[in-house]
N, C-alpha and C positions, 0 to 999 in steps of 0.2 A: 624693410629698409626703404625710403624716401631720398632713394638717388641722389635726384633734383635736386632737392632739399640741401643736401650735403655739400651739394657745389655749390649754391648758392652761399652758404654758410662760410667755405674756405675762400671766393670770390670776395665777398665784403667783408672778411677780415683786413684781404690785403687794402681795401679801399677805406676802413677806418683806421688803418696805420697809414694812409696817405703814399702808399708805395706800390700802386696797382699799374701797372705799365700798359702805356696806349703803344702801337704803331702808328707813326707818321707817314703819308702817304708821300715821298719825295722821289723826283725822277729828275736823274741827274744828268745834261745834256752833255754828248759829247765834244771834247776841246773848250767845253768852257768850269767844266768843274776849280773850284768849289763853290761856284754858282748851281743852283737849281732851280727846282719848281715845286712848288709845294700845295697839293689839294686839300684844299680844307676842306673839315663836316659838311659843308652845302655847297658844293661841287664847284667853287669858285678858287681860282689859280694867286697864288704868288710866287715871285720871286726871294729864295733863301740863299745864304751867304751857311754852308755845311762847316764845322766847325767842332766835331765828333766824329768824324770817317775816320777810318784806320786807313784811308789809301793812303798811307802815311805822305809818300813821293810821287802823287799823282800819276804813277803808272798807268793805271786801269783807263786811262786818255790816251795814253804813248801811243805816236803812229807804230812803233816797231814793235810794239804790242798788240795793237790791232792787225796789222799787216800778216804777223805771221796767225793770228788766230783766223782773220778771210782767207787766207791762204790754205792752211789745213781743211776748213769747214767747206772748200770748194771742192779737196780732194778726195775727203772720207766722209763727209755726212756728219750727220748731229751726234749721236752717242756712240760708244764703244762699242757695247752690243753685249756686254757681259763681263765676268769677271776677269782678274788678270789669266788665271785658269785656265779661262775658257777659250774666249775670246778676245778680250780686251785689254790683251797686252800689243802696244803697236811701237811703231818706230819713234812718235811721238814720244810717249811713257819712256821707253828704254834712253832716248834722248835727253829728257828732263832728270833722270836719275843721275845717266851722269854729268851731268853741271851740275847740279848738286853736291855730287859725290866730289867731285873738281873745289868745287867754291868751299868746302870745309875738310879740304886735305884727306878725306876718307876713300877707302878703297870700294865702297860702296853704298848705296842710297836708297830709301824703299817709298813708294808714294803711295799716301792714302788720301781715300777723297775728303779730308781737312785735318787740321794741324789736333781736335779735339781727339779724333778717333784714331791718331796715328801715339798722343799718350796713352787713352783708354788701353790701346789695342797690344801696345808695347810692354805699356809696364803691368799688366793682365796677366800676359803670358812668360813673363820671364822666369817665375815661378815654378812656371813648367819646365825653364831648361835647365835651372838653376836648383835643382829641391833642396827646401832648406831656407832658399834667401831670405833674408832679411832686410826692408827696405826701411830705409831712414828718408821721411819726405820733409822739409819746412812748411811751416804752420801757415803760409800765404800762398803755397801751391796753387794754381790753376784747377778750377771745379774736374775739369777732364784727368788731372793726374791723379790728383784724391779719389775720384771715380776707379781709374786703373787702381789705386793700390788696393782700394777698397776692396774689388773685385776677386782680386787674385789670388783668395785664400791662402796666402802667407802670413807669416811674422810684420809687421810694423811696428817704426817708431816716430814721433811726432816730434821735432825739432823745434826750439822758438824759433820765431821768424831773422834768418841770416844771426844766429847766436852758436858760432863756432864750439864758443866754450862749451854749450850745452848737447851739442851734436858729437864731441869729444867723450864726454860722459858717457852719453850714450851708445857709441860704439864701443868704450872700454868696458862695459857693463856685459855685452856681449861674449857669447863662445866665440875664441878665437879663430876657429875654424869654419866656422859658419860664413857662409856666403854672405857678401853683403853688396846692397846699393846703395850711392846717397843720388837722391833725386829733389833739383831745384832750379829756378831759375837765373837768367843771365839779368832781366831787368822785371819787378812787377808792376805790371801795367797799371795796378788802379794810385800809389804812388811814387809810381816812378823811380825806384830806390833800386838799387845794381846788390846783385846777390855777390857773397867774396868768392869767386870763381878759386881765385887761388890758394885759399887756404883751407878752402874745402877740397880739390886736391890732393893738397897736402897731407890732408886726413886720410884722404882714401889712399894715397901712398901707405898710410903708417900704418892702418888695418886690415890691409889689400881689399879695397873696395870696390866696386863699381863705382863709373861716376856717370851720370844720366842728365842733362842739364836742356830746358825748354828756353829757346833763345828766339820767341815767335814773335816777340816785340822789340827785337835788334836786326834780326836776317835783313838784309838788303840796306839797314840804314848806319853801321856801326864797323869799324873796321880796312883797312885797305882795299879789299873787294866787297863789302857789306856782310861778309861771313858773321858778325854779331861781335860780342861785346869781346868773346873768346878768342877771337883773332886780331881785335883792336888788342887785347893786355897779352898776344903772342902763348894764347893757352891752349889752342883746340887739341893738340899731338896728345895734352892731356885728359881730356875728356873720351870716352869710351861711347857714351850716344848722344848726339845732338838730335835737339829735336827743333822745328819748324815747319813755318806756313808759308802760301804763295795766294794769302789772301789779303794780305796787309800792305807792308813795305812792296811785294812785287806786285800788286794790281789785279789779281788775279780769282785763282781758288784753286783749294789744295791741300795738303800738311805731307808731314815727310820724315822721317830720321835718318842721319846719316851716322855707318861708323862702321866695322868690318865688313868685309864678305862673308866671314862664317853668321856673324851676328845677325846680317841682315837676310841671309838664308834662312837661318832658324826661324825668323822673327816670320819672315815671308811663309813656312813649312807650318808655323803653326798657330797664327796670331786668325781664331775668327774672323775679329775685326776686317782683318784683312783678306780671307780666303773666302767670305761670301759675301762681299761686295762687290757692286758693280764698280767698274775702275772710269776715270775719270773721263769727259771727253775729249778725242785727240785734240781739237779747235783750244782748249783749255788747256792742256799740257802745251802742245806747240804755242801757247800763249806765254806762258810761264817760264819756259823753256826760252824764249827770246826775251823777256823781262831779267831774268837771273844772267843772263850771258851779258845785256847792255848793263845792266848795275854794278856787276865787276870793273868794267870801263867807265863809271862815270861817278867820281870822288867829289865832285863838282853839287852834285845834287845832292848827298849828304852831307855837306857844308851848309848849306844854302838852308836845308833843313835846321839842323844844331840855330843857325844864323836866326832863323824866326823863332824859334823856342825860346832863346834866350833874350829876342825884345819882348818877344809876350809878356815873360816872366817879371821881363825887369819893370815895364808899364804898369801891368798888373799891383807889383809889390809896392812901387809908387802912389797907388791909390790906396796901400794899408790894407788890399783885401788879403784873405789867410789864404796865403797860396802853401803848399807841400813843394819843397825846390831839394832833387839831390841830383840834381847834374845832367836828366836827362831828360829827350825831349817832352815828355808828358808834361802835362803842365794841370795839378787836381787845383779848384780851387773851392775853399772844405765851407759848407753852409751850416751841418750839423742836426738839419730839421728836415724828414723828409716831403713835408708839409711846402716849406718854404723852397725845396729845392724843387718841387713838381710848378712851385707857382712862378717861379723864376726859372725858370727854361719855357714854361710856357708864356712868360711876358716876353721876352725876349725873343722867338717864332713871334709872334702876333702884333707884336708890336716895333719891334725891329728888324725883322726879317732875319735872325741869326738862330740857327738850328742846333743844339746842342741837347744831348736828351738826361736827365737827372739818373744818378746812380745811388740808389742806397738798398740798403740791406735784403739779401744777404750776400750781393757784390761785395759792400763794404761793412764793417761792424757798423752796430748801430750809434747814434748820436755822430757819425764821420761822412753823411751823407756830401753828397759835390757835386758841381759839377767838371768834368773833365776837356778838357779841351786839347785836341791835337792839330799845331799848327804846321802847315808845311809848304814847301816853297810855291807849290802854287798860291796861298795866302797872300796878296800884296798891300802897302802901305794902305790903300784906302779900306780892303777888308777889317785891315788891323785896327786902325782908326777906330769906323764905327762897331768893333765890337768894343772895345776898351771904351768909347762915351756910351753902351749903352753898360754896364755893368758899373761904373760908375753912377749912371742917374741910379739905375735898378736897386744898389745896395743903399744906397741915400733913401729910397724910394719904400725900401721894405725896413729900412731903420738896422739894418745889420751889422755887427760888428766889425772894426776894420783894425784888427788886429793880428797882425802877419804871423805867420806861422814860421816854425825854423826847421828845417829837413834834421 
């Protein structure tokens, strides 16, 4: 066997489908984000306008975000030092759990170190408390949930994407008695489309179900304290686990689920994922921990956010580009070719100094390549500006079609 060989082989597959991903070398200065800097191939500097970050709300700047992360990291040092087990459960952690626990009405919170390995890790092992279950996921689940369900040596079933009816079927197809989960999201992130929180519920009322709901692209930005889309439509009391990140909307890093105390015992008693990892550092929890406390308090900034989404969009559809629009802040705008979308995100870095990085397959099916753009209140009128003229010459530029798209 010709190792080498082999990689080379799977390497320039992705590169003659036009879908082999670079990293950009950007470093982003603090208090003036979403300005950066960007190093190009021959060691020479620009100025970029970031316009792909998930800091959705510009947190990862906040002085009361930095304050309390210098503030911890003067008093305990760089890392934990081990797992939560061990050693590395601190006043920090048990702080951040509960605001957590607090911000989504749950009697308790469990943190892992990111939002991916707190699904993996979750819906892994529920199988194990649950023998028997049955997990019902939707067909646009997050790579990390499909991961967990995949794992866990249970029963599954595969839902269309937010298709009630057919997730109905499916449960009634079911032994009555059999444990069940339904596992999906509150918004998916690559077109921005809101999962029916409430009617899936309702299901899980009618076949006594579990309900398991990933809400990593609403926490902090959706809601009367940012508790997600669930506590905007007055549902969490119904949901059983919530899951979420403190790398996105709160500036940070981190993931989490919130939902009983027995639950998050178990989950804590036997989820690998989480019993041999090293646990976060306190500077980062105390970071996170003063990020979710001010967001509760400031209704102002996801306004402000909703507010730029929605001129994006409407700028945007005024130029006829095929934007995806169902209401929330994402904003995909669909190329279709993943050829043309590596070529335009790269004009646009090099030629306009606006950073956004092309997403296609197997993020998204194929021929729905985009690119994505997430605006937020740091984004001001002139950033806004010159992205809109430059996408504008761009699609003129590349002869594209400007054919709107309808959510």
């Amino acid at each position: 066997m010709n190792y080498a060989e082999k990689l080379d082989q799977a390497i320039n597959r992705l590169h003659e489908e036009g879908r082999y991903r670079t990293f950009i070398d950007i470093e982003r200065t603090n208090g003036q984000f979403p300005h950066a800097v960007w190093t190009r191939p021959d060691g020479t500097s620009q100025p970029v306008t970031v316009w792909c970050g998930n800091d959705y709300l510009g947190m990862g700047q906040n002085p009361v975000v930095l304050d309390a992360m210098h503030e911890a990291l003067n008093a305990t040092g760089a890392g934990s030092g081990g797992t939560r087990n061990i050693s590395g459960t601190t006043v920090y952690h048990k702080r951040l759990e509960a605001e957590l626990a607090d911000l989504h009405g749950k009697e308790s919170a469990l943190l892992f170190t990111s939002a991916y390995i707190a699904n993996d890790a979750t819906l892994s092992t529920l199988p194990k408390l649950f023998p028997g279950l049955i997990i019902y996921s939707d067909a646009l689940n997050h790579a990390s949930m499909i991961e967990g369900v995949r794992r866990n040596g249970g029963a599954k079933r595969i839902f269309r994407h937010n298709d009630v009816a057919h997730l109905r079927e499916l449960l009634a197809a079911d032994d009555p008695a059999a444990p069940k989960l339904i596992a999906f999201e509150s918004i998916y992130s690559m077109d921005g489309d809101f999962g029916p929180i409430e009617a899936i519920c309702d299901l899980a009322d009618e076949f006594g179900a579990l309900t398991y709901i990933d809400e990593v692209h609403a926490v902090g930005m959706y809601g009367p304290r940012g508790a997600g889309v669930a506590e905007r439509d007055r549902l969490m009391h119904r949901l059983d686990i919530i899951n979420g990140t403190l790398a996105k909307a709160y500036g940070v890093m981190g993931g989490y689920i919130a939902a009983s105390a027995k639950m998050c015992d178990a989950i804590r008693s036997y989820a690998p994922g989480f019993i041999f990892t090293t646990s976060l550092p306190p500077a980062v929890a105390a970071g996170a921990a003063a990020s979710v406390a001010h967001l509760k308090r400031a209704p102002e900034l996801r306004a402000a956010h909703q507010t730029q989404a929605s001129i994006l969009k409407l700028r945007l559809k005024g130029l006829g580009l095929p934007i995806i629009d169902h209401g929330s802040h994402i904003v995909p705008v669909i190329v279709g070719n993943p050829v043309h979308t590596k070529q335009l995100s790269d004009m646009l870095l090099m030629d306009h100094g606006i950073y956004v990085q092309p997403i296609n397959f197997p993020t998204v099916p194929r021929g729905t390549e985009r690119l994505r753009f997430t605006p937020s209140p740091v984004h001001g009128p002139r950033e806004m500006d010159a992205l809109v003229r430059a996408m504008d010459q761009l699609w003129s530029h590349c002869a594209l079609n400007r054919s709107e798209l309808t959510a």
